[in-house]
C-alpha positions as a Markdown table, in Angstrom:
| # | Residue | x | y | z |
|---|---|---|---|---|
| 1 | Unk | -30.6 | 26.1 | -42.3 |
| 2 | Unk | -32.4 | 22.7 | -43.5 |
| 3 | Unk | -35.7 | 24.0 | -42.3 |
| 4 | Unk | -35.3 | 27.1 | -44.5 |
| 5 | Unk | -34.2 | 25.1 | -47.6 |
| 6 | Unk | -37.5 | 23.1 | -46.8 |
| 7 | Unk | -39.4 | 25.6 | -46.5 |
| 8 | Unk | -38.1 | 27.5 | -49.9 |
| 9 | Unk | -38.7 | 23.2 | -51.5 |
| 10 | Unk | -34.7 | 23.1 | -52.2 |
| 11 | Unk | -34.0 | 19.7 | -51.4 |
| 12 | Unk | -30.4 | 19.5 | -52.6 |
| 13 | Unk | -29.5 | 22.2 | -50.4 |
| 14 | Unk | -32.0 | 20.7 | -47.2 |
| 15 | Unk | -30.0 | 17.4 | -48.0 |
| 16 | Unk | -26.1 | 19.1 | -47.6 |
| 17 | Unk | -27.1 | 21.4 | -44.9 |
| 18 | Unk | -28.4 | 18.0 | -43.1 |
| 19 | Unk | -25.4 | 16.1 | -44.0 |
| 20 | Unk | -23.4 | 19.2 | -42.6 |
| 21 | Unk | -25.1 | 19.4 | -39.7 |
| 22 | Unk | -24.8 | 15.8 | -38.8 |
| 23 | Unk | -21.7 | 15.2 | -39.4 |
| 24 | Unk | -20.7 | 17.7 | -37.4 |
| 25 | Unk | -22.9 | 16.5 | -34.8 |
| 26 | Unk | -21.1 | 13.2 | -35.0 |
| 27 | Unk | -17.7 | 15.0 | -34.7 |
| 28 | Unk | -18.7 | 17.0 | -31.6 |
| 29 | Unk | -20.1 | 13.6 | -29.9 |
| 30 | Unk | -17.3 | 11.5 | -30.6 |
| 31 | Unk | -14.6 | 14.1 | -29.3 |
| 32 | Unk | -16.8 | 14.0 | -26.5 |
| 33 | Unk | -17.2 | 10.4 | -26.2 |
| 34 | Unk | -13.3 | 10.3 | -27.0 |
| 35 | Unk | -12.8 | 12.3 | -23.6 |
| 36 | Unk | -15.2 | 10.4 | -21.8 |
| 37 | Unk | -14.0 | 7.3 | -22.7 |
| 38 | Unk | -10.1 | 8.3 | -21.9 |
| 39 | Unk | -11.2 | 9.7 | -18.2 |
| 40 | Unk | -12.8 | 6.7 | -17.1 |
| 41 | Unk | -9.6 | 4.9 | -18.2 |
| 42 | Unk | -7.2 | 7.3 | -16.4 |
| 43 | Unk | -9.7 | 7.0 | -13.2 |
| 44 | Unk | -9.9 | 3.1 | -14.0 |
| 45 | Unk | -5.8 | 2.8 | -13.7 |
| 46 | Unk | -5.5 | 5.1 | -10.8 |
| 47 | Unk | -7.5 | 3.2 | -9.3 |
| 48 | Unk | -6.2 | 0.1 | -9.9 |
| 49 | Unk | -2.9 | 0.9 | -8.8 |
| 50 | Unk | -4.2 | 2.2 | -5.1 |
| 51 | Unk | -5.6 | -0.9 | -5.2 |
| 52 | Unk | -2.3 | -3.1 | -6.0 |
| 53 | Unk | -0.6 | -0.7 | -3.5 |
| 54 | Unk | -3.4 | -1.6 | -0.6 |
| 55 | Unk | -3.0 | -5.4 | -1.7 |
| 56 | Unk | 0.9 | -4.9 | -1.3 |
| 57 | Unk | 0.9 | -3.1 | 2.3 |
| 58 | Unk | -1.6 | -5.3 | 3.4 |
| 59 | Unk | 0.6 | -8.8 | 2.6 |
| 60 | Unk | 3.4 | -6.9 | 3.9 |
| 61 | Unk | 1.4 | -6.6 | 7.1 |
| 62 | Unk | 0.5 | -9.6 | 7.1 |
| 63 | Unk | 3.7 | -11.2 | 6.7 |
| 64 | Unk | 5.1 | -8.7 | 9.8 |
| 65 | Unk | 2.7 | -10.1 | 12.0 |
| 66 | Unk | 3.2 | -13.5 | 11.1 |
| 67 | Unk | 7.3 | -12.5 | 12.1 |
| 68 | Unk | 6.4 | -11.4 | 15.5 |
| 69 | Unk | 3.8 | -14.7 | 15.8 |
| 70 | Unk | 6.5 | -16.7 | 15.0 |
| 71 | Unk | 9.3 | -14.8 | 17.6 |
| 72 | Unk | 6.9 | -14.7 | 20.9 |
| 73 | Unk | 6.4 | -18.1 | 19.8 |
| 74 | Unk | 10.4 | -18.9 | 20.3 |
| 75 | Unk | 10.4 | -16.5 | 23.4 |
| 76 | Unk | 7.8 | -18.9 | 24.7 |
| 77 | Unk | 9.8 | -21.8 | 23.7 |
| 78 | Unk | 13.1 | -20.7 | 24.7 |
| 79 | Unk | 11.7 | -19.4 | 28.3 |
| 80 | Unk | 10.2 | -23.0 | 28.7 |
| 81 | Unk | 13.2 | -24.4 | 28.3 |
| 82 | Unk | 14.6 | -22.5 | 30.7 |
| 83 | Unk | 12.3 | -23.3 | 32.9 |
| 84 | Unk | 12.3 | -27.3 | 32.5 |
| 85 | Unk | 16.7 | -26.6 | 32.4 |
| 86 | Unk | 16.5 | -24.9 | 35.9 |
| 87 | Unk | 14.0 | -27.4 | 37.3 |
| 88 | Unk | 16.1 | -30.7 | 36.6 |
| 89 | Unk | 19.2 | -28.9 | 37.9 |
| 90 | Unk | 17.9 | -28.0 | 40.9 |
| 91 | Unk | 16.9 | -31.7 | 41.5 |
């Protein structure tokens, strides 16, 4: 519609129809940034939870293997002792 009112030389109405047209330009854009902006968020806190749930199963992990370290390590202990009790009683 601006390039008409050019056209026809009415530059009050070239200069509204512009202001129209970019504003609602600017409206479109920043609905459309708005969206953008709150998907990468929503994708940004998903994925920071999976990862604070991945950090949290592996400790946990990590902690149970450290459990069955430390209990073959008394097993070991315990059967040595055993071992060493039955040796100097059969002596």
């Amino acid at each position: 519609m601006s390039d008409i009112q050019i056209a026809l030389g009415n530059q009050l109405l070239t200069r509204q129809y512009r202001y129209l047209y970019d504003s609602a330009r600017d409206a479109l854009m920043n609905d459309n940034l708005q969206k953008d902006i709150q998907e990468l968020e929503t994708k940004y806190e998903v994925e920071k939870k999976q990862h604070q749930l991945l950090e949290k199963d592996r400790q946990a992990l990590h902690q149970h293997l450290w459990l069955i370290a430390a209990g073959a390590g008394i097993l070991v202990l315990c059967l040595l002792l055993l071992l060493t009790y039955r040796y100097y009683r059969q002596k």
